[in-house]
C-alpha positions as CSV (number, residue, x, y, z in Angstrom):
1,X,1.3,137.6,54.6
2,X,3.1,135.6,52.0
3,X,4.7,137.9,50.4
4,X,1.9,139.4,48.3
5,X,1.9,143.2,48.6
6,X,-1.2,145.2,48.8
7,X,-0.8,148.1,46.1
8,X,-3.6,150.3,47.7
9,X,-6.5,150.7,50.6
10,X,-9.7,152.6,49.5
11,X,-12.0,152.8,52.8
12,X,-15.5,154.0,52.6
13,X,-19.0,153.3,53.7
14,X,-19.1,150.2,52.4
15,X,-19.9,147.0,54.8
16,X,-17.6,144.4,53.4
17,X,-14.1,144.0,52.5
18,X,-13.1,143.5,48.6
19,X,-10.1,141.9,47.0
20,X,-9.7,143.4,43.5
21,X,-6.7,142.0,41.0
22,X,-6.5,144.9,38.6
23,X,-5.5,144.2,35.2
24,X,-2.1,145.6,36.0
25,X,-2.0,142.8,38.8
26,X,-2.3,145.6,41.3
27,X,-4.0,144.7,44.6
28,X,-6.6,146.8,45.8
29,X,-8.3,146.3,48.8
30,X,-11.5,148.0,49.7
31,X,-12.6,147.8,52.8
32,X,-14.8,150.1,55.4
33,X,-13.7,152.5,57.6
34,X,-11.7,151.8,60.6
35,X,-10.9,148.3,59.0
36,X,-7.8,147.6,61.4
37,X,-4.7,147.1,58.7
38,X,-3.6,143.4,60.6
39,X,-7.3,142.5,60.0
40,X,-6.8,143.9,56.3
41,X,-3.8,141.5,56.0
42,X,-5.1,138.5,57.6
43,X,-8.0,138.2,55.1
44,X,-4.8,138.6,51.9
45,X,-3.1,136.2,53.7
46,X,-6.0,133.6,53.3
47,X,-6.8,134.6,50.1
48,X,-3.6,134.4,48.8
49,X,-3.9,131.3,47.1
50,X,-6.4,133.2,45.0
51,X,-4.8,136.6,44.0
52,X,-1.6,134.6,43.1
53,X,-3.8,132.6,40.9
54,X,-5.3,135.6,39.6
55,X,-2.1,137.5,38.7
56,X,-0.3,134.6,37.1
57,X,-3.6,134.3,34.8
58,X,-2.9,138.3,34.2
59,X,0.7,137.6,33.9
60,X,-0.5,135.1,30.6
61,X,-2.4,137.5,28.9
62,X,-0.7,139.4,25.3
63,X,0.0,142.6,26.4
64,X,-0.1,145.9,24.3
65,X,3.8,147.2,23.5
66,X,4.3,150.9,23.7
67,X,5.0,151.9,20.2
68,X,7.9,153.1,18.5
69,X,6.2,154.4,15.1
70,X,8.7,152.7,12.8
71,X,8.3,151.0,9.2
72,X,6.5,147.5,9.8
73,X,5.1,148.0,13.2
74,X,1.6,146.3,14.2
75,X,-1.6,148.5,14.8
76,X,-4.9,147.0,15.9
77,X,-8.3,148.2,14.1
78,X,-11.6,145.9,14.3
79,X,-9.0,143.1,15.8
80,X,-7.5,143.0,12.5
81,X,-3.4,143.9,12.9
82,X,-2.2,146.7,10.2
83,X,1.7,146.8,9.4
84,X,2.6,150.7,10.1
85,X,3.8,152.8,6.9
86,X,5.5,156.1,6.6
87,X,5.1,157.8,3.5
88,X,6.9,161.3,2.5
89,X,4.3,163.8,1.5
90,X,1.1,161.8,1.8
91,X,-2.1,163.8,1.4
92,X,-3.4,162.6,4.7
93,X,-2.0,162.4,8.6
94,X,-3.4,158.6,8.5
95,X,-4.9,156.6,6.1
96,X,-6.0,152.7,6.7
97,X,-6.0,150.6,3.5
98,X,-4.2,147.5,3.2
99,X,-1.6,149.1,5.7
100,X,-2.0,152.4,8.0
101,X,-0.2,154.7,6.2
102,X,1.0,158.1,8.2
103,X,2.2,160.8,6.7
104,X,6.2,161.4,7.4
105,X,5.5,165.0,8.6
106,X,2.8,163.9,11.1
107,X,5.2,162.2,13.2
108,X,6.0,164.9,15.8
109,X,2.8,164.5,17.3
110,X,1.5,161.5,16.2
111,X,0.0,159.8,19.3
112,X,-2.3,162.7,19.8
113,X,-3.1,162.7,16.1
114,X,-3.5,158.8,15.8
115,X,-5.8,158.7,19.0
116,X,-8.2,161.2,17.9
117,X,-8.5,159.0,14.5
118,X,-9.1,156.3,15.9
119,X,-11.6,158.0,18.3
120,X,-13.2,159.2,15.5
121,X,-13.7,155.6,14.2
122,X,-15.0,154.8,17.4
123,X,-17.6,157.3,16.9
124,X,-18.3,156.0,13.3
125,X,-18.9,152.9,13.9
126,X,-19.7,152.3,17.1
127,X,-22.3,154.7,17.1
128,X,-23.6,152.9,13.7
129,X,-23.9,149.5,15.4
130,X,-25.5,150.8,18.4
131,X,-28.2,152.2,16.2
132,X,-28.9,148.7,14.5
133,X,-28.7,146.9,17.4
134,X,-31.4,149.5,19.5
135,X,-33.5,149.1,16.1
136,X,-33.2,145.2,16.5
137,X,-33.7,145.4,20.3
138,X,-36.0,147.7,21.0
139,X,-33.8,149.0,23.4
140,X,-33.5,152.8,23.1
141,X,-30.5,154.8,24.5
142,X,-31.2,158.7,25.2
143,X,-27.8,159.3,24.1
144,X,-24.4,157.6,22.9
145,X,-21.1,158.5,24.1
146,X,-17.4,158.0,23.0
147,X,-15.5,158.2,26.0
148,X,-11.7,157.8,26.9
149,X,-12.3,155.5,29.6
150,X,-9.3,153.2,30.0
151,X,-11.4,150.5,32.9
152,X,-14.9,150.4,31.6
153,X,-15.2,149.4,28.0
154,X,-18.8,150.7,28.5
155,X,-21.3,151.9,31.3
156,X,-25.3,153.1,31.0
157,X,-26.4,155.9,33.1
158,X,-29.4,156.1,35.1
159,X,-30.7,158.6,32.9
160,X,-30.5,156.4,29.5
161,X,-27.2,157.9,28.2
162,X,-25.1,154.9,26.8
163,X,-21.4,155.2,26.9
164,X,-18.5,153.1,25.2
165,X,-14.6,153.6,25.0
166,X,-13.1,154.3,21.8
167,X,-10.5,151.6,22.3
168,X,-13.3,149.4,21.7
169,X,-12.0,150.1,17.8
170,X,-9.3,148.3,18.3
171,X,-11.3,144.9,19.0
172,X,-13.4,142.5,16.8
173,X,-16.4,143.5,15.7
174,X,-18.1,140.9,17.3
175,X,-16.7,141.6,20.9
176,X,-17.8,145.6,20.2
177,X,-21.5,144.4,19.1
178,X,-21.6,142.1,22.7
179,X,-20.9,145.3,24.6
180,X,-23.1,147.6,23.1
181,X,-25.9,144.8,23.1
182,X,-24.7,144.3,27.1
183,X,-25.2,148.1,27.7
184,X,-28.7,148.2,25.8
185,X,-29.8,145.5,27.6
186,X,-28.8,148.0,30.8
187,X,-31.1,150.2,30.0
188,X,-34.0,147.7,31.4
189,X,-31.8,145.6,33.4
190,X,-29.5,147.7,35.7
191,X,-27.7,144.6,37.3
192,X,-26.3,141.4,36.1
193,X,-28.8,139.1,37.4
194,X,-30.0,135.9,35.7
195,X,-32.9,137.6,33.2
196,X,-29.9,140.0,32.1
197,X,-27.9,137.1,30.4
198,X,-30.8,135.6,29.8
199,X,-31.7,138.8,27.4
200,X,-27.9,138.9,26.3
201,X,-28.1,135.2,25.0
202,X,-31.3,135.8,23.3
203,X,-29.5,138.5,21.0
204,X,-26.0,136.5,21.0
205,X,-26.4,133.3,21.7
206,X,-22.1,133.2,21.5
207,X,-21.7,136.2,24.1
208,X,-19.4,134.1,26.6
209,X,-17.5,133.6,23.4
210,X,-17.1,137.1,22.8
211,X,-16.9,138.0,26.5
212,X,-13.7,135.6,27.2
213,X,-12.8,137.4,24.2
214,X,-12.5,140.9,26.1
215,X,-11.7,139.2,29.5
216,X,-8.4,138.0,27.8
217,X,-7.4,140.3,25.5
218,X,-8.3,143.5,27.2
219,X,-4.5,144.2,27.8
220,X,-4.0,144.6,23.9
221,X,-6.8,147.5,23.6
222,X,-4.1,149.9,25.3
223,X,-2.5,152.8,23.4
């Protein structure tokens, strides 16, 4: 099977078998059930000119580094990079100015505390552009939601109810207005066929800019 390990089977009702390159360059296979497992590995095998293509363009992508909290370190907000700060006694947990300041006795439990910040960013913001944009659109969500969703930088829900990942904060501003205006555009289009990016240019006419964007920097929007 040329070497190329297969990281997970899902089986369901689905008719058709599914190669999926995760961005951890995980191979997941879904496939129907009662797939025979040689049958599963025959189709890898032909196809594995294409998942080694796929990983080693995984492999190239800047990668998030788990962080340390220390004097000098990088932090993303808006796809701008912040050097870290620790200052003794500082009125607040966080602060972001011309560096993100955190306060020395906020440390012990700072990745909870620094999450929920910039969650609450997330919320700010976010929420703000997706208002301007429905305004500009005419695309109305029931609802928006910050979730902590990891896979889906946003989703739209049958029942109008926009959602968007707060580690969207940590990207451009540009790349968060293309996925709220790609999830408004949901709202009348439920799949990705040609009148969807045909509505999606007419609001950014840049949006594969801004997509690639995502598509190759996704890794770095990790905490």
């Amino acid at each position: 099977m040329a070497n190329i390990k297969i990281d997970k089977i899902i089986r369901s009702k689905r008719k058709t078998i599914a190669l999926v390159v995760t961005k951890e360059s995980q191979l997941i296979i879904r496939a129907p059930f009662y797939t025979p497992l040689d049958y599963i590995e025959k189709i890898v095998s032909k196809k594995s000119v294409w998942i080694k293509q796929k990983i080693a363009e995984i492999s190239k992508q800047p990668k998030a580094q788990k962080k340390e909290f220390v004097n000098g370190e990088g932090f993303l907000f808006l796809g701008k990079p912040y050097q870290l700060q620790i200052v003794e006694n500082h009125p607040l947990d966080i602060e972001l100015k011309d560096r993100l300041y955190i306060a020395q006795n906020a440390l012990p439990n700072i990745e909870k505390k620094l999450t929920q910040w910039y969650r609450n960013q997330a919320i700010e913001k976010i929420t703000e552009r997706c208002f301007w944009y429905s305004k500009l659109t005419g695309y109305h969500p029931i609802s928006i939601k910050i979730t902590d969703a990891q896979k889906r930088w946003g989703s739209c829900s049958a029942k109008g109810t926009v959602n968007f990942s707060w580690h969207l904060i940590l990207a451009p501003l540009e790349v968060i207005d293309y996925v709220i205006v790609h999830e408004l555009i949901h709202l009348e289009e439920p799949n990705h066929s040609k009148i969807f990016w045909i509505k999606v240019r007419s609001i950014l006419p840049d949006y594969e800019k801004r997509k690639n964007w995502l598509k190759n920097n996704e890794r770095l929007l990790k905490m």
